[in-house]
Structure formats: C-alpha cells, structure tokens
C-alpha positions in Angstrom: 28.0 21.1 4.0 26.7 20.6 0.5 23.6 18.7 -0.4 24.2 15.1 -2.5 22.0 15.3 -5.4 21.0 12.7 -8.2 19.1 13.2 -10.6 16.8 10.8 -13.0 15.6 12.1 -15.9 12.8 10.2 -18.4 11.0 11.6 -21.8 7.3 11.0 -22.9 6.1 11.1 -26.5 2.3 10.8 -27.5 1.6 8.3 -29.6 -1.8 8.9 -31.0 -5.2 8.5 -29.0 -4.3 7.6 -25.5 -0.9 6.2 -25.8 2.6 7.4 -24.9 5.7 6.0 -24.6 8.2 7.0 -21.8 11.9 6.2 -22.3 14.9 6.2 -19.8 18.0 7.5 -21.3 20.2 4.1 -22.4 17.4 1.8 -20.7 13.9 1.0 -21.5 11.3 2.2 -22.7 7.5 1.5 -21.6 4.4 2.2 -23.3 1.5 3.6 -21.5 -2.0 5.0 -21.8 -4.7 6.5 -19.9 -6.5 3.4 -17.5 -8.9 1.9 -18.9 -11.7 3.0 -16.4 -11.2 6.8 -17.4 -11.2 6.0 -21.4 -8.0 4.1 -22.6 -7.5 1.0 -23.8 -7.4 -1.8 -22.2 -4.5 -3.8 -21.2 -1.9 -1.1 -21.2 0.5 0.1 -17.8 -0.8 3.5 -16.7 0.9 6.4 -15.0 -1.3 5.2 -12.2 0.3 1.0 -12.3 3.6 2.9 -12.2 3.2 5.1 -9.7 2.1 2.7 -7.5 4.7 0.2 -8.9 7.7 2.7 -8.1 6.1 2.7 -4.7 6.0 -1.2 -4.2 9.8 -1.2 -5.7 11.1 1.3 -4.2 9.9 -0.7 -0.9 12.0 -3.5 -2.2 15.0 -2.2 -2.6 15.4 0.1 0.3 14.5 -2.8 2.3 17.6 -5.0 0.7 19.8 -1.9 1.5 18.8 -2.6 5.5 18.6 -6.0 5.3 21.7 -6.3 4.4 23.3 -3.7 7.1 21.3 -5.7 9.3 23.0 -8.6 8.4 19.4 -10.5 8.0 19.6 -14.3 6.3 16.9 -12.9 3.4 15.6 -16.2 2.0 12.6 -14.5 -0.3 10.5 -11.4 -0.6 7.3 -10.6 -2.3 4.9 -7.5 -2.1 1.8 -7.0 -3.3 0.3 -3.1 -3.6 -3.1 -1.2 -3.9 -3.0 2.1 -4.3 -6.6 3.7 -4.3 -7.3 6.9 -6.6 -10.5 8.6 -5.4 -12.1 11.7 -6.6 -13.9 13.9 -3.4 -14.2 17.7 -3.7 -10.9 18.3 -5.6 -9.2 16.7 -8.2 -9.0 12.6 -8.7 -6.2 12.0 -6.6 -4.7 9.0 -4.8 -6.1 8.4 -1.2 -3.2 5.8 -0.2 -1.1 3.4 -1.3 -1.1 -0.2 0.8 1.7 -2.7 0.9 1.9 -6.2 1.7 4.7 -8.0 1.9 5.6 -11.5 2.9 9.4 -11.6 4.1 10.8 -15.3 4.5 14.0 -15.3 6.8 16.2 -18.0 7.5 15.7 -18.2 11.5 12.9 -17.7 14.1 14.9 -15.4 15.9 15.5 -12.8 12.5 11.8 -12.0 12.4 12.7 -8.9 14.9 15.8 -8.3 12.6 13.2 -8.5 9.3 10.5 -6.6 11.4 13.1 -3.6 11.9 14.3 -4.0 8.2 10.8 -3.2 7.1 10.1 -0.1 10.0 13.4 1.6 8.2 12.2 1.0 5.0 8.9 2.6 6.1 10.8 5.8 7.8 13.0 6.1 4.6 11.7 5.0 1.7 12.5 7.9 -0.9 9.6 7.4 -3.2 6.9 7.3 -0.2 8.3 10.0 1.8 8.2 12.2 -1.5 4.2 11.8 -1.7 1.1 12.9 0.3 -0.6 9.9 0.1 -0.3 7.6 2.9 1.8 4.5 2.3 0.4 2.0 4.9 3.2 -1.2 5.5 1.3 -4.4 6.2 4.4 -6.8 7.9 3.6 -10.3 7.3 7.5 -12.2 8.1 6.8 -15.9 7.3 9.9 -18.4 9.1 11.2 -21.4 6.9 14.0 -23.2 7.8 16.6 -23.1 4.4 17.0 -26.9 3.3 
C-alpha cells in the first residue's frame, strides 16, 4: 500500500534588519520579524506567534473534522494558546504549548460527544503530533440552549 502524501510549500525573503516576509503560493503573504524580547521590533507576528498559532488552528480544524463525524450540534468555539520558549542547557526552545478552549454545544447531553471530539483532536492533531513539545488540551465545554 502506498503512502498519501501532501505537501505545503511556503517562501521567506529578508527584508532588511529583522523582517521577512513569508508567502504561500496563490494566498497570502505575512510579514514577520524576530520577537521583540530577542531584538526585533515591536508589534510584528514572529515565527514563534505562528508556530504556536498553527498549533491553536490546527486544533480547530481537526476538531470540526470530528465534530462533525460525531454528529455534534457545534454552537461556537474559541481557543486561547500559550506556548512557552525557554532556554536551559541547550538551545532556546519551546517547553510546551497549552490550549484552552471553550466548546458551546447545543444540548447537555453533547458535552460527552464535544469531550470525545476534543480527546481525537488531541490523539490526531497533525501539527502537535509533528512536535516534541508537549501540547497540553485544557477542555472547558460550556452548555447553552440555541434560542
């Protein structure tokens, strides 16, 4: 049996001091610098804000894909997410990423259908079982009845 493969492909390009740009082929394109607290400027995404962000949505959207085989009544979802970058012996490196999201269902009954949504998404999330790090889920399901 053959192995699926995908493949997504990006380009950088330094634009003076601190800055880049990265560009997705017929998407967007985002500039970036060095954080602030190792030299950059101020106010600009990182490679550190979007490693953690493809974390956080990465979370998202592999939950949608089990929510919706689990037939779950989804009325909202929001995440925050920390990830830590510490320096010990080795390189600076992150320590762990944290998640916290607030899932609203429909039903009283469809938190155990959003808590099992979220334990997939934590076994087979594709960008945090390609890192080291440890990606910690915080499950916070909130019930509201739709109106």
């Amino acid at each position: 049996m053959s192995a699926v493969t995908h493949i997504f492909k990006n380009d950088v390009a330094w634009k003076g001091n601190r800055k880049g740009i990265l560009s997705f082929e017929g998407k967007h394109e985002i500039d970036f610098s060095t954080p602030a607290s190792f030299g950059g400027p101020a106010g600009m995404l990182s490679p550190e804000d979007l490693f953690v962000a493809s974390v956080n949505a990465c979370t998202l959207t592999s939950f949608l894909y089990f929510a919706e085989k689990l037939d779950l009544n989804l009325i909202s979802y929001t995440c925050s997410a920390e990830g830590v970058v510490m320096k010990t012996e080795g390189p600076f490196m992150f320590s762990g990423v944290t998640l916290n999201p607030t899932i609203v269902v429909e039903r009283d009954e469809e938190k155990v259908i959003a808590t099992k949504a979220i334990e997939l998404t934590e076994k087979y999330c594709i960008i945090s079982k390609s890192i080291e790090s440890t990606v910690k889920v915080k499950i916070h399901p909130k019930v509201t009845v739709k109106s």
